[in-house]
N, C-alpha and C positions, 0 to 999 in steps of 0.2 A: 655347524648345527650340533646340537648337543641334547640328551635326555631321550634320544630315541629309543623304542622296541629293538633289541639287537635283532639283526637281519633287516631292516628296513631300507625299502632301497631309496631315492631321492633322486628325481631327473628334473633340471631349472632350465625354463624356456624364457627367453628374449621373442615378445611377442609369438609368433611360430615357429621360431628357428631355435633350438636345442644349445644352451650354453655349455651343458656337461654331454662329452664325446657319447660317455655309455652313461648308462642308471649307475651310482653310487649305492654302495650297502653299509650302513651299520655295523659294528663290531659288538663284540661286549660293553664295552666301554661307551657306547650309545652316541657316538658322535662321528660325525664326516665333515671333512674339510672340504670346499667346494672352491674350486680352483677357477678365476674367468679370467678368458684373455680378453683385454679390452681393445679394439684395433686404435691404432695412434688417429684414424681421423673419425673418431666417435666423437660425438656433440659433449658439450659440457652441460651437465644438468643433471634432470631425475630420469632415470630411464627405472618403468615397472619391471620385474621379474617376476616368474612364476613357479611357483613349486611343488609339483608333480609326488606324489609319495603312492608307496603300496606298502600292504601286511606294516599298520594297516593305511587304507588309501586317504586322502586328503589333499585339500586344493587350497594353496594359500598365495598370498601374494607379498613380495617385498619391495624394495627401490633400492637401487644403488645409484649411490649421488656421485659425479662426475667433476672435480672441481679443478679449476684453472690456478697456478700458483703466482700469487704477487709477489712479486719480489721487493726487496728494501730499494725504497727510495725517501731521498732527500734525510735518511735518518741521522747525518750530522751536525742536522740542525738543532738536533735534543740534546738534552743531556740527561742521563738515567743514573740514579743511586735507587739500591738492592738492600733488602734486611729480609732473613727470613723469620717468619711468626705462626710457623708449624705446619702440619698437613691436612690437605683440602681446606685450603683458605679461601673464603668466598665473597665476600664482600669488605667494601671500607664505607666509614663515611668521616669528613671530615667535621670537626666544630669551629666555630667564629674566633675560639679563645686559643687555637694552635696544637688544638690535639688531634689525631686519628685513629679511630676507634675499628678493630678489625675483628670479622669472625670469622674462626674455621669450624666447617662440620668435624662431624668423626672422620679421622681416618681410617687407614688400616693398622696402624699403632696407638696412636694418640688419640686420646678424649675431644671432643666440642672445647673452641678457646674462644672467648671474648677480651680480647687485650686494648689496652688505651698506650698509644704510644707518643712521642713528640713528633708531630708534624714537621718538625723542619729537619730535626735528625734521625728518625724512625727508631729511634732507641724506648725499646719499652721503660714504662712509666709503670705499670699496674696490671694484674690481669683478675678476674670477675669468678669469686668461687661462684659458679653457674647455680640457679635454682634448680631442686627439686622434680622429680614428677611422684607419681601418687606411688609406684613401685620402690622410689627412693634412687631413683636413677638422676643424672646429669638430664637438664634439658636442655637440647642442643640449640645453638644458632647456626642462622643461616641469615639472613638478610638484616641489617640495622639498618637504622639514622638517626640523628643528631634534634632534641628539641631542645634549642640553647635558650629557650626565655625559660621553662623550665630544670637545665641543670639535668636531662635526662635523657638517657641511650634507650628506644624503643630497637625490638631484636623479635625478629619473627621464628619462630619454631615449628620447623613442616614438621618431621616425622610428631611430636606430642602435639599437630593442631592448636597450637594456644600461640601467645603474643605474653610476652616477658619486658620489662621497663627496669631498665636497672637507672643509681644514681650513677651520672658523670663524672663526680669528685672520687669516690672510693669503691664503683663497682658495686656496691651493695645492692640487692634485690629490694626494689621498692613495689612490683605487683606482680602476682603472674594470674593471668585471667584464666580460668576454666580450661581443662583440659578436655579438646574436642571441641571446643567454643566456635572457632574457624577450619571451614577445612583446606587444607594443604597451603599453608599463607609462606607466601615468598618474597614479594617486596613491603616496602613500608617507605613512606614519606611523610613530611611533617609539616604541616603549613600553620606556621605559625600566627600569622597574621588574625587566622580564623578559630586558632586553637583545639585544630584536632589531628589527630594523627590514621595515614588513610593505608586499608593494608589489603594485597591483592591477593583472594582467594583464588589459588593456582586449578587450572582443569573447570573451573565455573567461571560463569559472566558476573562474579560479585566481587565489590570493592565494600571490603569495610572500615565502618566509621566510629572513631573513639574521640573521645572528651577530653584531649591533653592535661587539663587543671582537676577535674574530678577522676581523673582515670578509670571511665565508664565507657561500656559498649553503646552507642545510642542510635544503631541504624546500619544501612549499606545503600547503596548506588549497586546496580545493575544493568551490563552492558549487552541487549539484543539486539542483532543483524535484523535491519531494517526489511530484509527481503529472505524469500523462500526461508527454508528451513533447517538450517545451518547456526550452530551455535557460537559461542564468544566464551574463550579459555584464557581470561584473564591471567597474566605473568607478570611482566613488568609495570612499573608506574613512573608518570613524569608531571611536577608540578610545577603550571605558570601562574603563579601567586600576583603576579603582577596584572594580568589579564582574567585572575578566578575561574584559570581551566583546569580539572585533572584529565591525565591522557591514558591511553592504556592499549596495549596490541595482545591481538590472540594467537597463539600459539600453533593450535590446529585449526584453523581456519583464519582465511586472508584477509582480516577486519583491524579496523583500527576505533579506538572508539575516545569520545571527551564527555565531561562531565561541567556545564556552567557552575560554577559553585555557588553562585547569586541565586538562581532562579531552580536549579537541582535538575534544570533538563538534561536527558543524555541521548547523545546522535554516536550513531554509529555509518562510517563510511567501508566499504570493501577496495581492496588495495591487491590485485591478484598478481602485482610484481613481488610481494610480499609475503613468502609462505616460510611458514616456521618460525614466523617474529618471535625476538624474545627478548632486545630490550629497543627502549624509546627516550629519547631528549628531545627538548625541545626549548627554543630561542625567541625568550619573551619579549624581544624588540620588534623582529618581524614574523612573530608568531609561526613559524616555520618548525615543522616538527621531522624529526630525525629515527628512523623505524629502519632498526639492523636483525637479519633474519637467518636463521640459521640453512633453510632449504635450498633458498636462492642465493647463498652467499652477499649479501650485497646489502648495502644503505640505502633505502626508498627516501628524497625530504618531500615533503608537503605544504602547502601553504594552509590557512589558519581553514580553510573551509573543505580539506580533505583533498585537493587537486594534487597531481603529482609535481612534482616541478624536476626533479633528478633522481635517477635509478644509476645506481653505482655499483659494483663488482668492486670487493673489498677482497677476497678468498675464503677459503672455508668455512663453514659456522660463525656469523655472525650473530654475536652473544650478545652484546654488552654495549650503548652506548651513550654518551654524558655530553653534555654544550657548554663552553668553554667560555664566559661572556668574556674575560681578560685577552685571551685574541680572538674571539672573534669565529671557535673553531669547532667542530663537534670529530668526538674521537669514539673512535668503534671498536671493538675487540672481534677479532678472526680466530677465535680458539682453535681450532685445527690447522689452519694455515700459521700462527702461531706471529701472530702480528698485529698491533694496533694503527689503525687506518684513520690517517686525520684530514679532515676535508672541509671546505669554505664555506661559506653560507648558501651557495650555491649548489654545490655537492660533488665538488671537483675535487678529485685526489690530489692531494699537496703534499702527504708524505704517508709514508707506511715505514713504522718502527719494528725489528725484530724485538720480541716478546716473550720469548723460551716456551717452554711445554705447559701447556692448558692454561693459557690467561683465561680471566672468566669474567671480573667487572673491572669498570672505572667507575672514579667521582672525580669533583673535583674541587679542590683547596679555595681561597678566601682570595688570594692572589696571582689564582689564574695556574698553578701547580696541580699538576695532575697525579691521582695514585691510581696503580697497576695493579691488581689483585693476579696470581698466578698459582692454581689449584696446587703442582707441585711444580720445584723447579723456579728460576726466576731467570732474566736473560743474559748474565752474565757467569753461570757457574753450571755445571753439570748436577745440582744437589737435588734431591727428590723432596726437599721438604718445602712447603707453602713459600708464597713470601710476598712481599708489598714492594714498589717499585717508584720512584718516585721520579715523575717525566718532566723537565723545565724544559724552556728554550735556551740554546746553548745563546749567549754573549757573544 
């Protein structure tokens, strides 16, 4: 704990029993370390904590998450090639034509990077002198994808609220909409079929909607929990272009929600093995949808009308996950546990890849090739900076 009133003291309870022996005090330096012993046969999960303070008094509540470690299995079935492309590297997306296009936020040294690399060799190709904001700053990316009828890299920008569209060929800035236009937008998807591209206003229930050919705002989709009165914090997106569904899970609350893209209906289903979703895939043959959560550790799948069908324990925060049609497989990111978890249509652990420190997303390639995003660090080297990962089936 940190920013306190020097003197303040701090006493944290585990329902009524006292985690810290005595009250804890504040120094000058405004901060106290709060020591818990956890007993070896404590449950795995969320356990509430409470936080007691005086001079001056206050009553707050926190959770400490409890997680079980997976260990590598079956990982010699992959084969991994490493490139790093800077720090806090957060998303890929792959295009039709063999490129992979990656973004990193700011780091704590390095600027926002949007680079286009060779997909088969990860060797950069090009990197995107980034637009503008209205102070004459870098606008940063965070989420891409690939609209290959158009020849263009859409890239979403939380901290400046706006939505950036570079060209594919030379990085060049072809729009940036309004700054403030969306607020907190983090993923993007591009259905081209329909020609628009769809982008998830983070912390709200709005998906918004753009005009891939005119490069115009023309609307949003809105995701509300069908019961009481609990909201939808749209994060991730996952498009079945083949079936006209968009998908979407909420973050802080256990919803999962779709969008008919025919008819513009949206249903929203509650998923209470699911808390702290925050990415989704989904498997347009047997419409099966794949919802990996950071609170529960774990990959929920679903069948097309919201029913559960497998609850899986993957380990730590799960982030990140993508469907694989070339085998057949959907792969999950465990950013803390620090492992990508691959599993069957069913939702049966078939392998769990070591992944080095803070993997964050996957996509996946044209040929069934999977890319690793890893914030810093990648799994074969001790180095702190970003890097992309490139997962095959070993031969």
């Amino acid at each position: 704990m940190q920013q306190l009133p020097a003197g303040t003291t701090v006493t944290v309870l585990h329902g009524a029993e006292p985690v810290t022996e005595e009250p804890l005090t504040a120094g000058e330096d405004g901060q106290i370390t709060v020591e818990i012993k956890v007993p070896s046969d404590a449950e795995v999960g969320l356990h509430p904590l409470t936080v007691l303070t005086q001079n001056p008094a206050s009553v707050s509540q926190v959770v400490l998450k409890l997680s079980d470690v997976v260990e590598p299995m079956n990982a010699e079935a992959y084969n991994l090639e490493s490139a790093e492309v800077g720090e806090r590297a957060y998303q890929s997306a792959p295009s039709a034509n063999g490129k992979l296009f990656v973004a990193s936020a700011r780091g704590p040294n390095d600027g926002s990077r949007l680079l286009r690399l060779n997909a088969e060799t990860l060797e950069v190709e090009a990197e995107a002198e980034l637009a503008k904001d209205d102070a004459g700053e870098d606008i940063a990316v965070f989420g891409l994808a690939v609209d290959n009828s158009n020849n263009q890299v859409w890239t979403t920008n939380t901290r400046s609220e706006t939505v950036t569209v570079y060209d594919a060929n030379d990085l060049s800035v072809v729009k940036v909409f309004p700054q403030g236009s969306v607020y907190h937008p983090r993923s993007v998807v591009i259905d081209e079929d329909r020609g628009r591209a769809y982008v998830s206003a983070a912390r709200t229930g709005f998906v918004e909607i753009y005009d891939t050919a005119n490069l115009e705002h023309i609307g949003h989709y809105q995701f509300s929990p069908e019961k009481g009165s609990e909201s939808f914090s749209t994060v991730d997106l996952a498009l079945d272009t083949e079936n006209g569904r968009l998908y979407s899970v909420s973050q802080t609350t256990p919803w999962v929600g779709w969008v008919d893209l025919e008819s513009d209906e949206v249903s929203t289903v509650k998923i209470p093995q699911a808390q702290g979703a925050t990415g989704v895939a989904v498997d347009p043959e047997t419409q099966r949808v794949f919802i990996s959560s950071q609170d529960t550790n774990n990959v929920v799948v679903l069948d097309k009308d919201g029913e559960v069908i497998a609850d899986t324990y993957i380990g730590a925060g799960g982030v990140s996950a993508a469907w694989n049609p070339a085998s057949g497989h959907a792969f999950a990111v465990s950013r803390a546990g620090g492992t990508v978890a691959v599993l069957d249509i069913d939702g049966n652990l078939i392998a769990n890849i070591p992944a080095g420190q803070t993997p964050n997303h996957v996509s996946v390639g044209a040929e069934g090739e999977v890319y690793l995003i890893s914030m810093y660090g990648n799994p074969e080297t001790d180095s702190q900076t970003g890097s992309v990962t490139k997962i095959t089936t070993a031969e």
